[in-house]
C-alpha positions in Angstrom: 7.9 -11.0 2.9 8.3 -8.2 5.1 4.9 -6.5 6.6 2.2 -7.5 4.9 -0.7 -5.9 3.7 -3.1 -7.7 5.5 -3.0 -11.1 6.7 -4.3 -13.9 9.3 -2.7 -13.9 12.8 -2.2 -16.1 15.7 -0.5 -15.7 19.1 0.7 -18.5 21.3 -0.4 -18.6 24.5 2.0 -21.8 24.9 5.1 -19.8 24.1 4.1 -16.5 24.9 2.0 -16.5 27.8 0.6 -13.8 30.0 3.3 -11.4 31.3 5.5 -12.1 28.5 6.0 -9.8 25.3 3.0 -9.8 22.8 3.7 -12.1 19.8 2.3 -12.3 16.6 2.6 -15.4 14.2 1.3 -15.9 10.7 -0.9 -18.8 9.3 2.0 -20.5 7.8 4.0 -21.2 11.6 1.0 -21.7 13.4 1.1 -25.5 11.5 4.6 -25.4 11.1 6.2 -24.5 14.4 3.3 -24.8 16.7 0.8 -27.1 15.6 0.8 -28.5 19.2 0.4 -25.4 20.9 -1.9 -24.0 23.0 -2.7 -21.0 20.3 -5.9 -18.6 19.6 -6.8 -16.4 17.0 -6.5 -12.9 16.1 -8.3 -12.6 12.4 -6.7 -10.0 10.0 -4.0 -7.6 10.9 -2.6 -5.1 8.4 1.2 -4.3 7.9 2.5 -6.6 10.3 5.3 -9.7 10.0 5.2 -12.6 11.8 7.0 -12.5 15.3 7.6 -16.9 15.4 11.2 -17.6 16.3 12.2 -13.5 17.1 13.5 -12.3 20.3 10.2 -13.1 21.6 10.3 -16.4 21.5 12.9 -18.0 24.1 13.1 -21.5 22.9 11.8 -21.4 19.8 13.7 -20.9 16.5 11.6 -20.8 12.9 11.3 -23.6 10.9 10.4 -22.4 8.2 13.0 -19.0 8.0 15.4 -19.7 11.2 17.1 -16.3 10.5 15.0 -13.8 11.3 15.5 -10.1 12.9 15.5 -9.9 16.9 12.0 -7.3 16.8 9.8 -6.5 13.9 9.2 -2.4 15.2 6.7 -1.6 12.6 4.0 -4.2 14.3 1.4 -2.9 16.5 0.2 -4.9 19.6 -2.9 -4.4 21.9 -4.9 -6.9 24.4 -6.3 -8.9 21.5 -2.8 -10.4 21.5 -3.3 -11.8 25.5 -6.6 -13.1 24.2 -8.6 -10.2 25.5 -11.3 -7.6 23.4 -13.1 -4.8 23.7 -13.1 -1.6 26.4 -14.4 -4.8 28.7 -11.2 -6.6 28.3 -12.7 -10.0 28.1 -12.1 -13.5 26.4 -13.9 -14.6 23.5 -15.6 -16.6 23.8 -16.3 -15.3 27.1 -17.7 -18.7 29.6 -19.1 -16.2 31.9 -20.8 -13.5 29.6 -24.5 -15.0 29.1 -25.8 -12.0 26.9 -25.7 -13.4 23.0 -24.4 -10.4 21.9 -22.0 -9.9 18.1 -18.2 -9.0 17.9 -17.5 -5.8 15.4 -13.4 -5.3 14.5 -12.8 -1.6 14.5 -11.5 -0.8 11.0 -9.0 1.7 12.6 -7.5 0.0 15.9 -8.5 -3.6 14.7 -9.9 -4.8 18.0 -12.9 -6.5 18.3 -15.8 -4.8 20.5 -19.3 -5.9 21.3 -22.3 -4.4 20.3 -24.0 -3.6 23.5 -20.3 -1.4 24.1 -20.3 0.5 21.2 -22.0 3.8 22.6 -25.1 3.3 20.4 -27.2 -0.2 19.3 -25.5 -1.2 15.6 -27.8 -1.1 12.2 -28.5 -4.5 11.3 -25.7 -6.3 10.3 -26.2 -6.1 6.5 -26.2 -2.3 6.5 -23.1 -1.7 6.9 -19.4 -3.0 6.1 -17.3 -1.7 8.5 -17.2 0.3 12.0 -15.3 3.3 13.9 -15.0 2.9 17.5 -15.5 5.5 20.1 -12.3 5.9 21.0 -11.2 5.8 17.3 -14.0 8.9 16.6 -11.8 11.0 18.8 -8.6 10.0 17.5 -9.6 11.0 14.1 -12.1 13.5 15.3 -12.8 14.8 11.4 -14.8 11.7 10.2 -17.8 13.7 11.8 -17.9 15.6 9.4 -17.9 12.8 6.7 -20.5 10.8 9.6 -23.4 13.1 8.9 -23.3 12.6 5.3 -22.0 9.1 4.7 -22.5 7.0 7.7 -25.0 4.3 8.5 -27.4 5.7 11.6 -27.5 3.5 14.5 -30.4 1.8 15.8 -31.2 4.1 18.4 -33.2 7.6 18.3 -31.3 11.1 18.5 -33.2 12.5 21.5 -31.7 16.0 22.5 -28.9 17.7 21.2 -27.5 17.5 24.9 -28.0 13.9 25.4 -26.9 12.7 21.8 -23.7 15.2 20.6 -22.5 18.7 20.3 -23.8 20.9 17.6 -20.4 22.5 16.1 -22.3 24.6 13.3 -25.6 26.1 14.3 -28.0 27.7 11.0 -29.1 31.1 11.7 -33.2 32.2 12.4 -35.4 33.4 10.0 -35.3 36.7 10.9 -31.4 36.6 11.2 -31.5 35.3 7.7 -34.3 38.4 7.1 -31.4 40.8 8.2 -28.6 39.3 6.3 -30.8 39.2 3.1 -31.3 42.9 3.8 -28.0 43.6 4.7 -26.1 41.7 1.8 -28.7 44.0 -0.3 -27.8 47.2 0.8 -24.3 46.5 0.1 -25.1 44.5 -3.5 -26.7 48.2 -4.1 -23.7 50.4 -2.7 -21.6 48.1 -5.0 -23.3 48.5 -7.8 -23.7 52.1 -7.6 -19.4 52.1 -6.9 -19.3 50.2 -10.3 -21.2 52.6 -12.3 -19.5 55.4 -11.0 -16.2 53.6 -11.8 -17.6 53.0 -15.1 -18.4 56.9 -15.8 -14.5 57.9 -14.9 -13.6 55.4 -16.6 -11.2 57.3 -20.2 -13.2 56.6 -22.9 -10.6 54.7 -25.6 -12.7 56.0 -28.5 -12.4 59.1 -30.3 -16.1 59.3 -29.4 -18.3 58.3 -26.6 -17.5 54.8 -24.8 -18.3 51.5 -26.4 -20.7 49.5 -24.1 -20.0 46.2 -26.6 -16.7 46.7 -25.6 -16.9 47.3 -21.8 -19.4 44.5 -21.9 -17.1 41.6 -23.8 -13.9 42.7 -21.5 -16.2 42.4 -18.2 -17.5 39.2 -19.3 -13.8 38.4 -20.2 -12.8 38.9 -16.6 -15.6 37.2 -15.2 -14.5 33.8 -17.2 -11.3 34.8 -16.3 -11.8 34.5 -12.3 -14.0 31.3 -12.8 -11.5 29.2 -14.7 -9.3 30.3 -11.9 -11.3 29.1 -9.0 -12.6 26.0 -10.8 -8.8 25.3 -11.4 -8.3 25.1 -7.3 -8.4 22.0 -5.5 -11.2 21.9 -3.5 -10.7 20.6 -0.1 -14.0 17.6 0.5 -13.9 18.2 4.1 -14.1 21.9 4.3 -17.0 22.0 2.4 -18.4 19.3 5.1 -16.8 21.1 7.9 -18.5 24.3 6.8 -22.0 23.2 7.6 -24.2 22.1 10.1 -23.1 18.3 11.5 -22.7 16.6 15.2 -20.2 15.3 17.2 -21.1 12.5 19.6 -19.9 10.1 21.6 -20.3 6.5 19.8 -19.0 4.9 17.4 -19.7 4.9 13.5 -20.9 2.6 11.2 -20.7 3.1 7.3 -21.5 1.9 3.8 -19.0 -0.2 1.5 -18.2 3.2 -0.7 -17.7 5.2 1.9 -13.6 5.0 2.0 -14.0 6.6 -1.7 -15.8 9.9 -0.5 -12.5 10.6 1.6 -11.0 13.8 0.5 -7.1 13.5 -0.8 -6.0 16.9 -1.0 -2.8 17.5 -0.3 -3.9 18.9 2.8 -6.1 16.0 4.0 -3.2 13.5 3.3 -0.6 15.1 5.0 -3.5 14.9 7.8 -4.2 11.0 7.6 -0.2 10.8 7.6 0.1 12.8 11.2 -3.0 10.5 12.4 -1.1 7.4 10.6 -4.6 6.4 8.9 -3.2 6.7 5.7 -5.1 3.6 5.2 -8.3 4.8 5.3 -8.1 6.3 1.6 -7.5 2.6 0.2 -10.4 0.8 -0.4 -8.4 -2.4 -1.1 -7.3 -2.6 2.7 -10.4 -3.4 3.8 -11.4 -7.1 5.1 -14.2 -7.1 2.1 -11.4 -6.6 -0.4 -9.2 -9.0 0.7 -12.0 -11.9 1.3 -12.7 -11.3 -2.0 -9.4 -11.6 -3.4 -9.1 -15.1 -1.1 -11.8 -15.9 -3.0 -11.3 -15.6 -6.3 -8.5 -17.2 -5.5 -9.8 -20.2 -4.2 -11.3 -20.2 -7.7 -8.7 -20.2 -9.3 -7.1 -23.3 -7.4 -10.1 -25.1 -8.1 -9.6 -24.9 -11.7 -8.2 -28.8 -12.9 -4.9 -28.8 -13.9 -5.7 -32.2 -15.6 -8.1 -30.6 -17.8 -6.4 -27.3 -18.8 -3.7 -29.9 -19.6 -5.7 -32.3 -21.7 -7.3 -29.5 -23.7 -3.7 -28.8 -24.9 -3.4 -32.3 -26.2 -3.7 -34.2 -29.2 -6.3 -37.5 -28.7 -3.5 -40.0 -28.4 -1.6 -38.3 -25.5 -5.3 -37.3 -23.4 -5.4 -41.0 -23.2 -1.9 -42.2 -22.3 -2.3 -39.2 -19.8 -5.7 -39.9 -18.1 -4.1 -43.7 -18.0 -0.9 -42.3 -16.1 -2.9 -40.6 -14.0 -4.9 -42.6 -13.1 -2.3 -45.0 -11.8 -0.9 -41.9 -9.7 -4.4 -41.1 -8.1 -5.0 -45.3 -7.0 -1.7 -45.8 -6.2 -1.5 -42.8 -3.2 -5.1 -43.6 -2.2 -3.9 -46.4 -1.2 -0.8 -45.4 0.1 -2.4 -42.7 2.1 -4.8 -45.3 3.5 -2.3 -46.8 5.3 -1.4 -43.8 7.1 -5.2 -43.5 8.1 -5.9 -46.7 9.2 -2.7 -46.3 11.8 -3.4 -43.0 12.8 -0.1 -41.8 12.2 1.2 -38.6 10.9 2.5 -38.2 6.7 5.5 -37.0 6.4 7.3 -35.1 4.0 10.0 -38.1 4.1 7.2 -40.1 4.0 5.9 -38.7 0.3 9.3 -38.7 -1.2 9.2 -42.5 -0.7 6.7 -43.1 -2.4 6.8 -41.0 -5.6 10.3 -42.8 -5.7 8.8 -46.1 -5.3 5.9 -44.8 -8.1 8.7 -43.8 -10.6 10.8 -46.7 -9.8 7.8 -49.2 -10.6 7.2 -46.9 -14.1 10.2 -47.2 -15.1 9.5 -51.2 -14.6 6.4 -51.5 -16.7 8.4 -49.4 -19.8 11.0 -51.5 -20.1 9.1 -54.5 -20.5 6.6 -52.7 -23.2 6.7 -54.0 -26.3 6.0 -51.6 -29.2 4.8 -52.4 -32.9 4.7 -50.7 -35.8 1.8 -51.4 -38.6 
């Protein structure tokens, strides 16, 4: 299928072990073409193909699509792919860290991190869906100005200024704002007084003295005029943010489910995620929530009964010649299965072919020597 979206990953330590290229494989080859192998896993990664049988692999070829291109150059690789996380670069689980402490994925990088490394103590666990690590924070250095609005505070207390970030917009004193106020009134003054004196040397249209009804409904006309034209401008989400007061620390982020929607998509802000290549970030259906909830519905929707969606669509006569048949089927394989169990052995595809050729061949059997009657 190409990258996908977002999927489960594996590597192989068996047939890509340390020193060798990073190598990614998908749920479907880790049973397929290495069920026996030494392998550990990565959770979700987005926009990546599977790497089983590539270049990568020296003596292994896909079982399930042999043909496959030498290197997939769209996938992205970091130490989670030697079995390492975090800025710590350690195992997990890790037999020598004794500190219980929880794993967070980065929503931006995708590695995992622990708590105790994240810069600042995480909210509780419910609080918040998804994270931004440090190094993350500086990468796309202009969710801070999003973070003082829309993310979930950590844990721990803002102390100083000095200790906890950088102030980048700083509010003026009172008696600065006293001297703009008085300021910004002089001049409201001098521009009023430049309008009425505009106004007087103004040519009258009239054959008389000026019509203020007239001056009044074409200055109120122009007014409209300018507002229709401003409200008709995009407004840029994280200029408005930029413009006041927020900090710029050092940690990482935490935020809320709806934060992703808050994002500004301007055409200025998107050609900006595209430089930063978070154009992800904007989509709220690439985050792990969305696609566990997609897994699970469905999972619902497997668990529906065929049998039964099937019987609804029957008359009374065939529900019961049905439910007979099947019932056959289901005894029959139980027992065939058991076999299997009872030997420890492995089922085979071979193995199932047999037998639904030995099922049909024993139907086919029991028909001929029905006898039918007719009242």
């Amino acid at each position: 299928q190409g990258a996908v979206k977002r999927q489960p990953l594996y590597a192989c330590s068996t047939c890509t072990p340390p020193g060798a290229e990073p190598a990614g494989i998908c749920l479907a080859c880790s049973y397929e073409c290495h069920g026996t192998h030494r392998l550990f896993e990565l959770y979700t990664k987005r926009n990546f193909r599977c790497d089983c049988g590539n270049s990568k692999f020296k003596n292994l070829q896909c079982k399930l699509l042999p043909e496959k291109g030498k290197v997939n150059a769209g996938n992205k690789y970091n130490d989670n792919f030697y079995g390492l996380y975090c800025t710590c670069k350690r195992p997990y689980p890790d037999p020598e860290d004794e500190i219980p402490d929880e794993m967070i994925q980065c929503i931006v990088c995708e590695d995992w991190f622990h708590g105790r490394h994240l810069g600042a103590v995480p909210p509780e666990s419910g609080d918040f869906h998804e994270m931004v690590c440090q190094a993350c924070m500086k990468h796309c250095h202009f969710l801070w100005a999003y973070a003082s609005q829309l993310a979930v505070p950590p844990l721990t207390k803002v102390n100083s200024l000095e200790d906890e970030g950088i102030v980048l917009k700083v509010e003026e004193s009172e008696e600065q704002k006293k001297e703009i106020k008085k300021e910004s009134g002089v001049e409201h003054q001098d521009t009023k007084e430049e309008k009425q004196t505009e106004q007087f040397n103004e040519p009258s249209t009239s054959s008389g003295s000026a019509c203020p009804e007239v001056k009044c409904l074409f200055s109120d006309l122009l007014i409209l005029i300018q507002v229709v034209t401003k409200s008709e401008e995009p407004v840029c989400k994280l200029k408005e943010l930029q413009s006041k007061p927020f900090l710029k620390k050092d940690t990482a982020t935490f935020w809320p489910s709806n934060w992703r929607s808050k994002l500004c998509t301007c055409e200025g802000c998107l050609k900006m995620y595209s430089d930063l290549e978070v154009q992800f970030l904007t989509d709220e259906c690439d985050t792990v929530l969305a696609y566990e909830n997609k897994g699970t519905s469905d999972q619902e929707t497997d668990r529906r009964d065929p049998l039964m969606d099937t019987l609804n669509s029957m008359n009374r006569v065939q529900q019961v010649e049905l439910i007979c048949e099947y019932n056959d089927l289901k005894t029959e394989l139980t027992d065939y299965l058991r076999r299997f169990a009872d030997e420890g052995t492995v089922v085979k595809r071979e193995d199932i072919q047999h037998f639904f050729e030995e099922f049909q061949s024993r139907k086919r059997r029991r028909t001929n020597r029905m006898q039918y009657y007719c009242s």
